[in-house]
Each structure stands twice: as C-alpha cells, then as structure tokens.
C-alpha positions, 0 to 999 in steps of 0.5 A: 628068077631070070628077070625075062619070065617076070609075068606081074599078075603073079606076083599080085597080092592085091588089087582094087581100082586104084592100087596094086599091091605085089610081092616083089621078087628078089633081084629085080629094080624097083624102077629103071636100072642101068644095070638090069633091062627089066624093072618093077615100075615098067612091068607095072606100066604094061599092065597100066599104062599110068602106073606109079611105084609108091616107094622103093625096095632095094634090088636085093630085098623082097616083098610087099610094094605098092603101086597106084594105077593112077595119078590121084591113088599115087598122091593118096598113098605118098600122101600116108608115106610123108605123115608117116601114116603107112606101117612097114614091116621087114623080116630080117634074119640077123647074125647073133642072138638077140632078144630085142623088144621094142628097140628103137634105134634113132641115128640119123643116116648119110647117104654118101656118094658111093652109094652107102650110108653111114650114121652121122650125127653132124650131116645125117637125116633123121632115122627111126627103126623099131626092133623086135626078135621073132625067134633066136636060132643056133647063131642067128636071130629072126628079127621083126624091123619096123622103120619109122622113117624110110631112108635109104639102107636104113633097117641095113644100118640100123642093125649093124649099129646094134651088132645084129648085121643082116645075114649076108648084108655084106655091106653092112657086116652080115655074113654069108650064110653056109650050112656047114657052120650049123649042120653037124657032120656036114660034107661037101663033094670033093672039088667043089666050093660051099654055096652060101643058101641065100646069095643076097641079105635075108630082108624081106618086106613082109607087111604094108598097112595102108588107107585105101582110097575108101578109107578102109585100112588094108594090111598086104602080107608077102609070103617069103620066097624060095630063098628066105623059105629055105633059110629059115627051115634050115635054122629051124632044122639044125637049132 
C-alpha cells in the first residue's frame, strides 16, 4: 500500500465520540518517523485536530489501534493500559509446529541501544505473553499471543524464546516464507528470483477489549490484510 493513498476513514472499524479505533495497515508509522513522510498519529490529527494514538504498533505489524479524539478519552484509555485492563490479541504465524495452550512466557526484556531487545534477566523489565495454537500447518503454526505487559518487541522475542520465531521476523530467527518449501512440483520462470508471499513478519493485532468512556466494554477485531490472507490460504491450500 503506497502511503500517499492512506484515506483513514477506511480503514475505521469503530468510532463514538470519543475514540476511533482503526485497522492499521502494514508498513506504515504509528506516530511520526524519520524514515517515512506519512504516520498513523498525523492522518488521525486531519481527521480530529485533538487526536491521540494510545499505543503503538510496529511499522511492520498490522491491526487493531486505538485513537482518542480528545484529552479526557486518551487518559481514559491509557488509564486501562497501565492497570492492565485493555485485552490484546495478535495472530502471529510461527515457524514450526507447535501445540501451545496457554503458555505463559515470563522473561524479562532489554531494550538495547540499536533498537533490538534481548531477554535479561539482570537489566530487562518485566514481561508477560500467553500463547495458544489456533491451527498447526505443514511447517508452520498459527498462533494466538496475548502479551500481559506491552514491551517493546515483546510477542517477537517471546516466541523466539520457545523456538516459534514469527514467519519472516528476521530479526528474531523467523524466515522469509516461499511457496516452493510447501507447494509440490513448484516452478519459477527461468531468470527470475522467488519472492517470499509476505515481505514483512506475519503479526497482525487482530483484537482490542476495552471500557468505553460509558463503561460499556467494546471488543474491535481487524480483518487480516491481502498479505496475511494470502498466507494463510496458502498454508491451508498445501498442508
């Protein structure tokens, strides 16, 4: 998706007067980025000039991500966030076969200084994610990450940690996904290079429960995106 043509009314899933909540596409800064002209937190200032992101997704993960239209909704919500009080959910496919239920993988985390983390257990914050296997795969896991705390690359490392690296996360041990290591009698036009079907890690935030400023509680899903989709239809297709 070339940042330019981002129109953020499409990408709402829910809105009141105090919050909107949007599917996030993949590639694009939640706030403002030296590396990209177009962030999340801008496109949400044209649309209310008061606009406040409540969290942050990484450049690369897609999904569900909450914005409050004004000062009162963003303590509100970062309010839920510190008690621990908002529920996350991520997709994540992983490398490997895994038949988590209910995993709990309590490492503390470090951010380091070239902005990756590691686990340590001298230096790092506290860090919580549950892990539970939605569908194992040929060679791959889909896997459902419910992060307790909300550190920096935490689902990333996390999995690592278990041997479940996210698919593509090269960063953090995942490979890049290509059709030809599960489609049988793959062929690729002569002189030209394999493309892998995502070229960013399989994370997607796919659900956000939260109090609305009324003290209803609103669970927002994210449908995947065209990438994720296809992914996955391919896994099912040649499992």
């Amino acid at each position: 998706m070339k940042a330019a043509k981002i129109n953020l009314e499409e990408l709402i899933l829910f809105e009141d007067e105090d919050f909107i909540l949007i599917n996030k596409p993949p590639f694009v800064a939640t706030l403002e980025d030296r590396n990209s002209k177009v962030n999340l937190l801008g496109l949400a200032r044209e649309y209310v000039d008061t606009a406040q992101v409540c969290h942050r997704l990484d450049k690369d993960t897609s999904g569900v991500l909450a914005i409050a239209k004004n000062p009162e909704a963003y303590r509100h919500m970062s309010l839920q966030f510190e008690k621990r009080e908002v529920t996350k959910i991520y997709h994540a496919v992983a490398d490997g076969i895994h038949n988590f239920k209910d995993e709990l993988v309590d490492l503390p985390i470090l951010k380091q200084d070239d902005g990756i983390v590691k686990i340590s257990r001298r230096e790092g914050k506290q860090a919580q994610t549950y892990f539970t296997s939605i569908k194992s795969y040929k060679l791959h896991t889909l896997v459902e990450c419910r992060p307790i705390t909300g550190r920096m690359h935490q689902i990333r490392i996390h999995l690592s940690t278990l041997k479940a690296s996210i698919t593509g996360d090269e960063l953090y041990g995942g490979k890049p996904f290509f059709l030809s290591s599960v489609k049988r009698g793959f062929n690729l036009k002569k002189q030209t290079e394999e493309q892998p079907i995502m070229k960013r890690m399989a994370l997607h935030a796919y659900s956000l429960t939260f109090a609305d400023m009324k003290g209803n509680t609103q669970k927002i899903e994210a449908p995947y995106p065209k990438d994720l989709q296809a992914l996955v239809k391919q896994l099912e297709i040649n499992s």
